[in-house]
DOLO-273369 format. One line per 8 residues: their letters; for each residue x, y, z of C-alpha. Coordinates in steps of 0.25 Angstrom, whole numbers, plus 5000, padded with zeros to 4 digits. Last residue first. Layout:
a	X/Y/Z; ...
//
This chain:
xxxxxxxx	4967/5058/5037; 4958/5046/5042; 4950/5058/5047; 4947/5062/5034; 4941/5050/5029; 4927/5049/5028; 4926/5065/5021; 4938/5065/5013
xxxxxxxx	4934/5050/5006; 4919/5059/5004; 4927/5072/4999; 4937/5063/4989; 4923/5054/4984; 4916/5068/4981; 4900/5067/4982; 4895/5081/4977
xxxxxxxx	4889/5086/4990; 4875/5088/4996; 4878/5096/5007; 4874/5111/5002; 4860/5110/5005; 4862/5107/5017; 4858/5092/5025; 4874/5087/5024
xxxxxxxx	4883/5079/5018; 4875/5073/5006; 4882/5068/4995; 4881/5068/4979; 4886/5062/4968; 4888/5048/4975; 4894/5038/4963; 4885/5024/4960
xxxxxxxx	4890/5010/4961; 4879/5005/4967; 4886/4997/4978; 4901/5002/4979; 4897/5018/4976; 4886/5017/4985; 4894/5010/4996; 4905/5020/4995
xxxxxxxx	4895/5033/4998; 4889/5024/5009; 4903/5024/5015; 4896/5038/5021; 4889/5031/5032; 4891/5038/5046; 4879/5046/5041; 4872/5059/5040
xxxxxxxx	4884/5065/5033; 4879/5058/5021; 4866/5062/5021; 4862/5062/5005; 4871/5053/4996; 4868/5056/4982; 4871/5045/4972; 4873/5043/4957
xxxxxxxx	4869/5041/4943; 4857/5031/4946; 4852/5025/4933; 4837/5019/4939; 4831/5008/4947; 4842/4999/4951; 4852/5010/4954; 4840/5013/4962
xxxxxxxx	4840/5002/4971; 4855/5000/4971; 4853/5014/4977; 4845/5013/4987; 4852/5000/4992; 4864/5008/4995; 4855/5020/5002; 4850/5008/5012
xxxxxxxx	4865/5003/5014; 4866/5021/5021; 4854/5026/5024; 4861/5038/5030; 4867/5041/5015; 4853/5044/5011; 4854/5041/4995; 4850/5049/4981
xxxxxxxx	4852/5044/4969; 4856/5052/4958; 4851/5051/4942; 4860/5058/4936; 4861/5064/4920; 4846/5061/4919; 4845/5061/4908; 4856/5060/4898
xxxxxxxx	4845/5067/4887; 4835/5077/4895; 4820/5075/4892; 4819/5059/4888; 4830/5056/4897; 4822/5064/4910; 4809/5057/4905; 4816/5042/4905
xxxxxxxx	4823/5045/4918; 4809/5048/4925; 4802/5037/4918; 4815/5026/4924; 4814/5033/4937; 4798/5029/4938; 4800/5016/4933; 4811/5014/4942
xxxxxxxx	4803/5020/4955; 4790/5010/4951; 4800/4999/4950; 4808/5001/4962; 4795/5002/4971; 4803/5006/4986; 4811/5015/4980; 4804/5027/4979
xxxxxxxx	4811/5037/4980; 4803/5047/4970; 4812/5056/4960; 4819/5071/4959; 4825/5076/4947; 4836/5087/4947; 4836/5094/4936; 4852/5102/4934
xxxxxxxx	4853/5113/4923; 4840/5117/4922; 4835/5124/4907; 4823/5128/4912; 4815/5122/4902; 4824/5111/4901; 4821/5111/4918; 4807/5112/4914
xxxxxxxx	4805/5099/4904; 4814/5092/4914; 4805/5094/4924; 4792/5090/4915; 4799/5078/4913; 4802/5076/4929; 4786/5078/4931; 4783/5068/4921
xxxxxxxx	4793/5057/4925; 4787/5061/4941; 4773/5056/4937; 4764/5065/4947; 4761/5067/4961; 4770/5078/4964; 4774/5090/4951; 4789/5094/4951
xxxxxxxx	4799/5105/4943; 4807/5114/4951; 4818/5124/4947; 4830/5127/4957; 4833/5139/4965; 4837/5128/4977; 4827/5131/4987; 4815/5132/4976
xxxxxxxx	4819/5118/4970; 4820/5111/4985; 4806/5116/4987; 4802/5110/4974; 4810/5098/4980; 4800/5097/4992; 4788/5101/4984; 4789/5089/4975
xxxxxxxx	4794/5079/4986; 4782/5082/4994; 4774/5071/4994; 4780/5060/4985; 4774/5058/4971; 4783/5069/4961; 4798/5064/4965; 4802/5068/4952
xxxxxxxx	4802/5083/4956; 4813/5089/4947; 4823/5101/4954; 4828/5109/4944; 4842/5117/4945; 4849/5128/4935; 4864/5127/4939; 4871/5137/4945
xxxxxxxx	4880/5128/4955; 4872/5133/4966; 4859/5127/4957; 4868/5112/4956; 4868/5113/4972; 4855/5118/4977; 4849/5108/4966; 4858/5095/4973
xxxxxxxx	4853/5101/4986; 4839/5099/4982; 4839/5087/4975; 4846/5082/4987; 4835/5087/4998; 4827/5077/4986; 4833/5066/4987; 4836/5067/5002
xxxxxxxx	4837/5050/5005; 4820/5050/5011; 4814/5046/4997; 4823/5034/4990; 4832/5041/4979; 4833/5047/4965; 4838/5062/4960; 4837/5061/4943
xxxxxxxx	4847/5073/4939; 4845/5080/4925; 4857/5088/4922; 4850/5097/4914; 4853/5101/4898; 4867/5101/4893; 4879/5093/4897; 4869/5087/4909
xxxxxxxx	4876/5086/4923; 4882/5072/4928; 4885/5073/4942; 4897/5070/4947; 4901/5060/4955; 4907/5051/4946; 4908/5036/4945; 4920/5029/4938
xxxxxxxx	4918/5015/4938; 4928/5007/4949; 4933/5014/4960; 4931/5027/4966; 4922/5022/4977; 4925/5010/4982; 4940/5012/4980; 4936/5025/4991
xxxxxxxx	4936/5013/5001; 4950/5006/4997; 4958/5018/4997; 4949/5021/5013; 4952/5006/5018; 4967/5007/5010; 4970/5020/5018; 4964/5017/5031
xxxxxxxx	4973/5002/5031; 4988/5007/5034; 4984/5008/5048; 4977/4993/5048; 4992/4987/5047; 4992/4974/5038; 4992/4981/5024; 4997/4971/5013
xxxxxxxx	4994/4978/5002; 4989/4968/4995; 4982/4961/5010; 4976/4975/5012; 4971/4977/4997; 4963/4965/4997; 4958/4966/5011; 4955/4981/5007
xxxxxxxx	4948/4976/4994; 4940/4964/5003; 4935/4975/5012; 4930/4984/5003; 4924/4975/4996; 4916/4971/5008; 4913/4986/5011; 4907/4985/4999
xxxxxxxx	4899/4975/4999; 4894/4980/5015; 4891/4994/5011; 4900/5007/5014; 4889/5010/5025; 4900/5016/5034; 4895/5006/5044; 4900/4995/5032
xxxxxxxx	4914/4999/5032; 4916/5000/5047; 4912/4984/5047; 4921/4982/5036; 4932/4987/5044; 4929/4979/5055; 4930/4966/5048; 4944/4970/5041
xxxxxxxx	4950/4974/5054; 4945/4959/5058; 4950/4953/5047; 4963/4959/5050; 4973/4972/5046; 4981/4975/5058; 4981/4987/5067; 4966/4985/5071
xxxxxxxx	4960/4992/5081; 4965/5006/5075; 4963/5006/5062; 4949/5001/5066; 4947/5014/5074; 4951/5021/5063; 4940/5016/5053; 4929/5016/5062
xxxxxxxx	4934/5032/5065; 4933/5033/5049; 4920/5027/5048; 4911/5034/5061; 4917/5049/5059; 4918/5048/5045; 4904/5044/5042; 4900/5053/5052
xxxxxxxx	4907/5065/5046; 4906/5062/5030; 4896/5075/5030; 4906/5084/5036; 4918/5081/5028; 4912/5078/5016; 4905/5094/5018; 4919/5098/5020
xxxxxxxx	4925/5093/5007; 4913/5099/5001; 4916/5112/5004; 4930/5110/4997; 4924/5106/4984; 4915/5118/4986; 4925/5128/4986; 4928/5130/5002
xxxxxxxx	4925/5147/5007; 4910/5140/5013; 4916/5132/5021; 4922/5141/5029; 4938/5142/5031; 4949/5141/5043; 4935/5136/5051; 4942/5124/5058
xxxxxxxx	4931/5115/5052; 4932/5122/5038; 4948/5120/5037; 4949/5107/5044; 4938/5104/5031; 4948/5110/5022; 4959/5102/5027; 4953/5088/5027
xxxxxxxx	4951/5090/5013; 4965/5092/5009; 4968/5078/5017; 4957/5073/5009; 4964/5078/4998; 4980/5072/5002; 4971/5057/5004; 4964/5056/4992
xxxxxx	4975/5050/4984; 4982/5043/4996; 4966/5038/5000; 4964/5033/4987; 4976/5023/4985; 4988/5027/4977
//
């Protein structure tokens, strides 16, 4: 049984409690959480849904026979949706495989195969999860890295208004200690989120992040999030510097960090690709978040990142509130691009 038959009775479960929210038969705020993200996939995927899906269902139907040409337009539908052009090829030579072994000549029996064949991507091969590692005793230390200008630290904070919800004890690390104002800006996040503060500017960021986790101990935090510079324009200085940072968080908390996340714009789609092959380079990058996703018709990014660097999203962003920054959910994203395929 292919990926969409399995998924397909749950997306259709999904479709229901959205209908139910958008014809205000229930509020939003009365859905468990699992449920309120469905509806937070729904409207964040919007553009790329609108733009892919209707792509997709126009080719179904100008061409009632599977040709090279199909074939050729299909990829070009792929690659607008920032899926990435190696794997969109793969893509296409698994499908033309599986066509001609299954012996599929009529395009109509194709969207299930093109949508099987596109979640492959993501769930095959080495098991990556989506959860985040947290700390059997002690912090979870988690190392936040990223180019300046993709939302690392509006992330930070989000990710501390979530984990201090939950009832954990949250500190906020400021790592990011030479550009102006990136220590008063996440103390600020700190303060809005109930959380604990540790930062000093213009000074070694190794020592300010050991004095950190000197406190949070102290303090006996449950989470520390650790902010860093973005610059990515001297890889070797930034390596050094991540390779001191990492050095000083081991040497204080064993396992440590327990993630190092990656933070990418979505909106700057092939660019966000190479930003993370660049610093998969640099450092041991446990996964990635997503920021702005609903700003985009580009949401294949999530299946480019998974085919090129081979790293699993943890976190997605589906909205500018503190609340829309979701766990990445591979059943809610599949929900949220083709629902009206349904």
């Amino acid at each position: 049984m292919g990926l969409f038959q399995k998924f397909k009775e749950k997306i259709l479960g999904k479709k229901e409690i959205v209908e139910k929210v958008e014809e205000k038969e229930v509020k939003i705020e009365e859905l468990t959480e699992k449920e309120q993200d469905t509806v937070k996939y729904d409207k964040g995927l919007e553009k790329t849904r609108k733009e892919f899906v209707s792509e997709l269902t126009l080719l179904g139907h100008r061409f009632t026979k599977v040709t090279d040409e199909y074939y050729e337009e299909l990829e070009r539908i792929l690659i607008k949706a920032d899926i990435g052009v190696n794997t969109v090829f793969k893509f296409i030579d698994r499908l033309r495989d599986r066509v001609k072994h299954e012996n599929i000549t009529d395009t109509n029996f194709l969207t299930e195969v093109i949508v099987d064949e596109l979640f492959m991507i993501y769930v095959e091969g080495e098991s990556l999860t989506d959860k985040i590692n947290i700390a059997e005793e002690g912090p979870t230390v988690i190392l936040m890295v990223g180019v300046n200008g993709v939302g690392k630290t509006t992330t930070i904070g989000k990710l501390a208004n979530k984990y201090h919800k939950e009832g954990k004890k949250v500190m906020l690390i400021a790592g990011d200690t030479f550009r102006a104002g990136a220590v008063p800006q996440l103390k600020e996040w700190a303060e809005r989120t109930d959380s604990l503060f540790y930062g000093r500017e213009n000074t070694d960021p190794a020592g300010v992040i050991y004095d950190g986790l000197v406190m949070a101990k102290e303090e006996k935090a449950d989470i520390v999030l650790i902010d860093t510079a973005g610059r990515l324009q001297n890889k070797v200085n930034l390596m050094n510097e991540l390779e001191k940072i990492n050095k000083v968080i081991g040497k204080h908390i064993s396992n440590a960090p327990h993630e190092t996340l990656l933070i990418i714009d979505a909106t700057t789609g092939q660019n966000g690709i190479s930003q993370a092959e660049a610093f998969k380079d640099i450092t041991n990058i446990t996964g990635i978040v997503l920021t702005k996703l609903d700003g985009t018709a580009k949401g294949g990014i999530v299946l480019a990142i998974k085919e090129t660097v081979g790293l699993p999203v943890k976190f997605i962003g589906l909205g500018e509130g503190m609340e829309d920054l979701r766990p990445f959910d591979i059943e809610d994203y599949i929900y949220g691009l083709f629902k009206d395929m349904m």
